[in-house]
C-alpha positions in Angstrom: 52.1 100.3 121.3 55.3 98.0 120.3 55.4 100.2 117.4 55.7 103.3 119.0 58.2 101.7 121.4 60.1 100.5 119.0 60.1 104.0 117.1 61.2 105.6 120.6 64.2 102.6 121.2 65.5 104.0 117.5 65.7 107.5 118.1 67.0 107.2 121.5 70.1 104.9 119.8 70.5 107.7 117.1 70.8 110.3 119.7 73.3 108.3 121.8 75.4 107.7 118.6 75.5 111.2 117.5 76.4 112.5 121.3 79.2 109.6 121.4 80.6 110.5 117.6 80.2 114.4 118.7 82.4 113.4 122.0 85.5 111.7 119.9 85.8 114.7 117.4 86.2 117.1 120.5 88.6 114.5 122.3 90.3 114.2 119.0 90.4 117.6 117.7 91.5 118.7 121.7 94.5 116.3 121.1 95.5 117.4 118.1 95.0 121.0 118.2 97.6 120.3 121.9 99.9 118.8 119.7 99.6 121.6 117.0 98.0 119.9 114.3 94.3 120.2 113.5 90.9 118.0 112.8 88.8 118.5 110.1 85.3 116.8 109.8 83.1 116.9 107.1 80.3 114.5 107.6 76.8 113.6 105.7 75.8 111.8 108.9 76.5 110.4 112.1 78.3 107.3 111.4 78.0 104.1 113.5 81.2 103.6 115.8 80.6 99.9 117.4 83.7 100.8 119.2 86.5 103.6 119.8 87.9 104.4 116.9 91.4 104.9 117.9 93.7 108.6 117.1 97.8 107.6 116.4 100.0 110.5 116.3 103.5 111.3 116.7 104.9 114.7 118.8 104.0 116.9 115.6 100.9 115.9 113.5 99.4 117.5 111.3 95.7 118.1 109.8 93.7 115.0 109.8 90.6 115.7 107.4 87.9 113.1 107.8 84.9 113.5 105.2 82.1 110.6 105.8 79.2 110.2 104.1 75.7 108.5 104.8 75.7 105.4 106.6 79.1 105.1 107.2 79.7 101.8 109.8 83.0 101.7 111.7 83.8 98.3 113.7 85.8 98.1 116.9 89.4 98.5 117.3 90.1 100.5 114.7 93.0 103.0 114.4 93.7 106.2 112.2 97.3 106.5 112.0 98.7 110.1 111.3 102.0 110.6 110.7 104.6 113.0 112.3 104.6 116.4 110.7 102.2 115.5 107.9 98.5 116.2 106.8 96.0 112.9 106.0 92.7 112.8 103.9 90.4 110.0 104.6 87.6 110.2 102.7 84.4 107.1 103.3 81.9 107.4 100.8 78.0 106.5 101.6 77.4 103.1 103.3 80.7 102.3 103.0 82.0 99.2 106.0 84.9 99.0 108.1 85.5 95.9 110.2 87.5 95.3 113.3 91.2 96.1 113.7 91.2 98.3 110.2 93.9 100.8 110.5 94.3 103.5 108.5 97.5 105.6 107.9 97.5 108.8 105.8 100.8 109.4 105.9 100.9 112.5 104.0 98.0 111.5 101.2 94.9 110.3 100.9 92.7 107.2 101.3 89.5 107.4 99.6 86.9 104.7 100.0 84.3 104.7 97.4 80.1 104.1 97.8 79.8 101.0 99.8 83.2 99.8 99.7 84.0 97.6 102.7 87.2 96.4 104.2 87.3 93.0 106.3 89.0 92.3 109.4 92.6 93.4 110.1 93.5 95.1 106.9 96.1 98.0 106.8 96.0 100.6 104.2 98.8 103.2 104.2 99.1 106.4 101.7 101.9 108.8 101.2 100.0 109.3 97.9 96.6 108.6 96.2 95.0 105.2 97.4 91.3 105.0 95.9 89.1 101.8 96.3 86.3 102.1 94.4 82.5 101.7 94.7 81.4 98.1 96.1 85.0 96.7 95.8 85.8 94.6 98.8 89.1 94.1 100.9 89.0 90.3 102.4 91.0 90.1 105.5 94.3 91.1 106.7 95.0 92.9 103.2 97.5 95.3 102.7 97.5 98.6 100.5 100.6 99.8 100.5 100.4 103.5 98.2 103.7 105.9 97.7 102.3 107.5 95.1 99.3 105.9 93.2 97.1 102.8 93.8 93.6 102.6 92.4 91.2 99.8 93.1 88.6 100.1 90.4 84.7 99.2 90.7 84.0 95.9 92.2 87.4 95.1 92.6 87.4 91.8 95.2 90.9 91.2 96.6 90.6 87.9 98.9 92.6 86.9 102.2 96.0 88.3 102.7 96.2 90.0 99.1 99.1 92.5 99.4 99.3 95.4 97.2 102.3 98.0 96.6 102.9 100.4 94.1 106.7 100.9 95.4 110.0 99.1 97.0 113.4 100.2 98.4 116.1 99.7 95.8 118.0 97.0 97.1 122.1 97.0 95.4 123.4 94.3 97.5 125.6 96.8 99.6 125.7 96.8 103.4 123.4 100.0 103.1 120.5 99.4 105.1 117.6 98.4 102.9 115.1 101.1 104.4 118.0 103.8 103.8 118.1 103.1 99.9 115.7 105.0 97.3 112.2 104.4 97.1 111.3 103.3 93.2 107.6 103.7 92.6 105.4 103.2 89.6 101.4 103.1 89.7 99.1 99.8 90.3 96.0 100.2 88.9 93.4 97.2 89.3 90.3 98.0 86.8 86.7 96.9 87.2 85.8 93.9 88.3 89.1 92.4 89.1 89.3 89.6 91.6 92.5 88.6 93.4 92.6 84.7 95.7 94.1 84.2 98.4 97.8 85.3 98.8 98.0 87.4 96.1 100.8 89.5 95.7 100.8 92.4 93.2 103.9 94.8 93.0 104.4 98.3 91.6 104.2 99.0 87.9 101.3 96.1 87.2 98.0 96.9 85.4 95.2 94.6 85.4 92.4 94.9 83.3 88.9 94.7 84.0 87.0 91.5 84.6 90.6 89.2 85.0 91.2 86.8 88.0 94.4 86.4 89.3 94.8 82.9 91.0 95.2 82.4 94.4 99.2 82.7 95.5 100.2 84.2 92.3 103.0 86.9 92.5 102.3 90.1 89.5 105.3 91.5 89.0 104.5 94.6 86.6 103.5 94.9 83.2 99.8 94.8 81.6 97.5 91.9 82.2 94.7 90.9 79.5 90.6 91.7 80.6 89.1 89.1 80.7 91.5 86.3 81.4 92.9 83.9 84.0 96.2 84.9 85.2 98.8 83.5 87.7 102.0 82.4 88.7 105.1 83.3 90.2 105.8 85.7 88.2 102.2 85.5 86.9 101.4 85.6 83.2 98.0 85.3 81.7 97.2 81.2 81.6 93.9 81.4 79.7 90.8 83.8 79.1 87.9 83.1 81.1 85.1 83.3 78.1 84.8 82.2 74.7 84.9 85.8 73.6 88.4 86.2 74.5 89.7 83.2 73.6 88.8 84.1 69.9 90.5 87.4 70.1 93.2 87.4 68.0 95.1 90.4 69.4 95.8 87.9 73.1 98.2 85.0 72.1 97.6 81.7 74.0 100.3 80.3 76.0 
């Protein structure tokens, strides 16, 4: 009997969820399609929504194509941001975890999340370009992804507390031209498997770190190439010393 009860409690929770989730796309799409844009869903299931997820827009949006996999858990307070006459991509792979307060802005590009990445509590992550976080990776919280063209989180990638991101800056010449009116310089950030980032972290456009390296909490990366493999950090960071025997016998790494 508590079996069956408890069977009955389950699908009556998985109806409720996919009336509520099949009550935001027609709010949402309603809204959009008002304002001349358009919303796109593809979905593998119903995701869970612990709370309303939140639609941004300016006068004239654009398309805003959501594609969701299995399992897909949304927390409360959470906001897509689409910006004024511009399409979005946000894609959520299977089982993949949003927090509270994520907000999400497509601004133009994409923001792919692979299989059961998750992002914490209060991050932002903006895209005029590509932004992909790969499979199981995991964004600590109040992180910032900042992509204007290309930012790639690999496999497993963890990025700790208040790690910020950005593969591009204004160009700043000293001049009393306002910062924000000065050209945007961007070069690709690309964070390979197994990378782990402490606290603080700051990594800026151009860097490359390779797979398996820690950068130490506070460090600012300023560009360049980092080792696999090694303990890097900082300000700017340069690699300090590899993390394994193996790499500290490589000849092809210099010690510092």
């Amino acid at each position: 009997m508590t079996r069956s009860r408890s069977c009955r409690q389950s699908r009556e929770a998985e109806t409720v969820r996919a009336l509520r989730w099949q009550w935001w796309r027609l709010v949402a799409g309603l809204r959009l399609r008002r304002l001349g844009g358009r919303l796109a869903v593809e979905s593998a299931g119903t995701p869970r929504v612990l709370g309303p997820l939140r639609l941004e827009t300016g006068p004239r949006p654009g398309t805003l194509t959501l594609r969701l996999g299995r399992e897909v858990r949304i927390g409360r307070e959470c906001v897509i941001d689409l910006a004024d006459g511009a399409d979005g991509l946000v894609e959520l792979g299977d089982g993949v975890q949003l927090q509270s307060r994520v907000r999400l802005q497509p601004w133009g590009g994409a923001i792919r999340l692979g299989a059961h990445a998750q992002v914490r509590d209060g991050c932002e992550l903006k895209s005029k370009g590509e932004l992909r976080v790969g499979e199981h990776a995991i964004c600590g919280r109040n992180v910032t992804l900042h992509c204007h063209e290309s930012l790639t989180l690999g496999e497993r990638v963890g990025l700790a507390e208040r790690v910020t991101i950005a593969d591009s800056d204004h160009c700043a010449d000293g001049s009393d031209t306002w910062f924000m009116d000065q050209p945007v310089i961007a070069d690709p950030v690309v964070l390979e498997r197994n990378v782990f980032c402490g606290t603080n972290v700051v990594v800026l456009r151009g860097t490359r770190i390779l797979r398996n390296a820690v950068v130490a909490a506070g460090a600012v990366v300023a560009g360049g190439e980092h080792p696999s493999g090694w303990l890097i950090g900082g300000t700017p960071a340069r690699p300090i010393k590899p993390l394994s025997t193996t790499e500290q016998n490589d000849p092809a790494i210099p010690l510092r």
